[in-house]
C-alpha positions, -999 to +999 in steps of 0.1 A: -144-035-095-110-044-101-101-079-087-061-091-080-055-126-086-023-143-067+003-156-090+033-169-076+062-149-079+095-159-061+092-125-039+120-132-008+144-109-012+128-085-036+128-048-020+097-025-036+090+011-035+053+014-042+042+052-045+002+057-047-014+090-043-038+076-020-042+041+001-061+032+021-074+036+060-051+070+056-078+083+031-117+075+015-124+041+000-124+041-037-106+015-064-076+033-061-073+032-024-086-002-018-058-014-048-033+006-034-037-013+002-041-052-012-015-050-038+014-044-011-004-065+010-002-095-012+038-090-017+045-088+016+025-119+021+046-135-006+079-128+011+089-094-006+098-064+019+075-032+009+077+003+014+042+027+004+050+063-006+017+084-006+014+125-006+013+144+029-021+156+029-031+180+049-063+161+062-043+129+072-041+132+107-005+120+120-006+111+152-036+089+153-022+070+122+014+069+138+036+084+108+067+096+099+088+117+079 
């Protein structure tokens, strides 16, 4: 399993596009997933403004996950 340690990075004011092809509760758990959920997590946590860009899956139910285009 793939561990993230916290290093400090200065992260206010830092705008991030992060594009995964899967996170996290929208689909199963697996490394991937799990990475592409705490990895965002953590620079938000440090100050840094986030955006996650995943595929439109057909099996991702909108409306109880409250997305948009």
């Amino acid at each position: 399993m793939l561990t993230i340690s916290k290093v400090n990075y200065n992260m206010e004011e830092k705008r991030i596009l992060y594009v995964s092809s899967e996170v996290v509760p929208y689909l199963a758990e697996n490394e991937v997933s799990l990475m592409s959920y705490d990895v965002p997590k953590m620079i938000n946590d440090q100050g840094g403004q986030i955006r996650i860009f995943m595929p439109r899956y057909g099996n991702i139910n909108e409306r109880r996950h409250q997305l948009h285009k």
